[in-house]
C-alpha positions in Angstrom: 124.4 103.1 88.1 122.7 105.4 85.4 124.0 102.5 82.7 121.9 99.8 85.0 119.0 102.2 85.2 118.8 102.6 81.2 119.4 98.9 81.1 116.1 98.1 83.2 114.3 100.9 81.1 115.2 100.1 78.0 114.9 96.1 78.2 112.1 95.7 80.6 109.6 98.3 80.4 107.0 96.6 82.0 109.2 95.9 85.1 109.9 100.0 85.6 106.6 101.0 85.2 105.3 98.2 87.4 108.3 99.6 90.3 107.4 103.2 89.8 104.1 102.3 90.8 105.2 101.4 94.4 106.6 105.0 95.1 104.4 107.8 96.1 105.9 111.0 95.2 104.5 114.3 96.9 105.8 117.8 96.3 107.7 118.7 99.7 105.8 121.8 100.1 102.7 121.9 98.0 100.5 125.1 97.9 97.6 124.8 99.5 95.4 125.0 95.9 97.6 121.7 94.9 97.0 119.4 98.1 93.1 120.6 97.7 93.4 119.4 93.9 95.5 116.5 94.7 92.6 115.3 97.1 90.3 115.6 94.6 91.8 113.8 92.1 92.6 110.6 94.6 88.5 111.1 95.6 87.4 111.2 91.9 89.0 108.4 91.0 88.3 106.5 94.4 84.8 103.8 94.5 85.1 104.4 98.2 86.4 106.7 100.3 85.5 105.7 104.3 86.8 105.2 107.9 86.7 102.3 109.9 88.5 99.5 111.8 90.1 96.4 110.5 88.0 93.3 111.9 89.5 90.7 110.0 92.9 90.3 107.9 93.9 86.9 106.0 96.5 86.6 102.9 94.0 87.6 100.8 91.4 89.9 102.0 90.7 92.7 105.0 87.7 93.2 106.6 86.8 96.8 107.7 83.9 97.9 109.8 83.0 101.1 108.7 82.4 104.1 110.9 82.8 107.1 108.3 81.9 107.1 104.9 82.2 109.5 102.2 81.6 107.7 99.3 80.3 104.4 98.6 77.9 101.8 99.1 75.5 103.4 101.5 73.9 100.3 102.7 77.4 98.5 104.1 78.3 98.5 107.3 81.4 96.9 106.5 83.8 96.1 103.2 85.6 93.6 102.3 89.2 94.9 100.8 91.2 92.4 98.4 95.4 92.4 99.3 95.9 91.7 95.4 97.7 88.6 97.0 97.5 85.4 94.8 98.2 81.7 95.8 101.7 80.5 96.0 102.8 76.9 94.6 102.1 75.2 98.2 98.7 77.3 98.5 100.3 80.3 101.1 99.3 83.7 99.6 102.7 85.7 97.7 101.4 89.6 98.5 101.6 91.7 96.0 104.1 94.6 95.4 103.1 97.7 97.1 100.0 97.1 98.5 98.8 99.0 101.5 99.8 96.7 105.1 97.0 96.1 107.3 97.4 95.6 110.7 94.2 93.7 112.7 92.5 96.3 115.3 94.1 99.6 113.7 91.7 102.4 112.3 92.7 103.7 109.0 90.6 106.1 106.4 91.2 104.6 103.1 90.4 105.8 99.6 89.3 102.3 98.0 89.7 101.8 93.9 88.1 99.5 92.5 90.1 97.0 90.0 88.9 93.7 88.6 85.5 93.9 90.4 87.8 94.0 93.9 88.6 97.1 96.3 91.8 97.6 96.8 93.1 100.5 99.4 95.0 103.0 97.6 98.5 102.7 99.2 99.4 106.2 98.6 96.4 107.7 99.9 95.2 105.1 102.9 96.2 106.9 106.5 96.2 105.6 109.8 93.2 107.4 111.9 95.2 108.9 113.8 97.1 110.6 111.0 94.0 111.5 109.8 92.3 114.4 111.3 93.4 117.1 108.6 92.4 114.7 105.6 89.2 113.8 107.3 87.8 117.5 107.8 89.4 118.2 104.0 86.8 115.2 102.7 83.9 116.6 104.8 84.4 119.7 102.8 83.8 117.8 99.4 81.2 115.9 100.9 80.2 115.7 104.7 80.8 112.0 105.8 78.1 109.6 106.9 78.5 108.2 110.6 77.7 104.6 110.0 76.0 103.5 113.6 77.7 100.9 115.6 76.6 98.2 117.3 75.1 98.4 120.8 77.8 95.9 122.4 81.3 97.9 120.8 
């Protein structure tokens, strides 16, 4: 096994990097100081960092309505988050490796990063709202969110 890892490491380093990429390694039992720093770094590096539910999902893009925002485009009310997917031979969308799944009607807070002039959610980083309530009072420590109004009919 070690022999086959060397093998892949050795002979195709773009394939190992590309894999290691897909894992999200977290300390078991960070100190308090590190998850704080950790957050920062993910928000630093993030275009967008909001809260909101997913309107619309196709092979290529998701469409979130906003309801939090901590960073960002003040003016949207919603975003519009590439799946990195490109078009297969036939035309059907091939999804690429390790990025965040989507799932029509859910709530998720999601640090966005921007690559290629396209958002894409950070899959190490985007939670489910309702695994969210520690990271969302974290955020409005480094910068109070923005309640983005709904519409009257929702």
């Amino acid at each position: 096994m070690k022999l086959l890892l060397f093998i892949v490491i050795v002979f195709f380093p773009p394939l190992a990097a590309r894999a290691a990429d897909c894992v999200c390694v977290k300390e078991p039992h960070p100190s308090e100081e590190r998850v704080k720093a950790d957050r920062r770094q993910v928000y630093d590096k993030a275009a967008a960092v909001f809260a909101g539910k997913v309107i619309a999902l196709d092979g290529y893009s998701v469409t979130i309505r906003l309801e939090k925002r901590w960073k960002g485009d003040s003016s949207l009310g919603e975003v519009i988050l590439s799946t990195g997917a490109v078009p297969g031979y036939d035309g059907t969308p091939l999804p690429e490796e390790c990025s965040y799944q989507f799932h029509l009607g859910e709530e998720y807070l999601v640090y966005a990063l921007a690559a290629a002039e396209k958002m894409k959610a950070d899959v190490c980083s985007t939670l489910l709202i309702k695994n969210a309530a520690e990271e969302e009072k974290a955020l409005d420590k480094i910068k109070p969110h923005k309640t983005i109004r709904k519409r009257p009919n929702e």
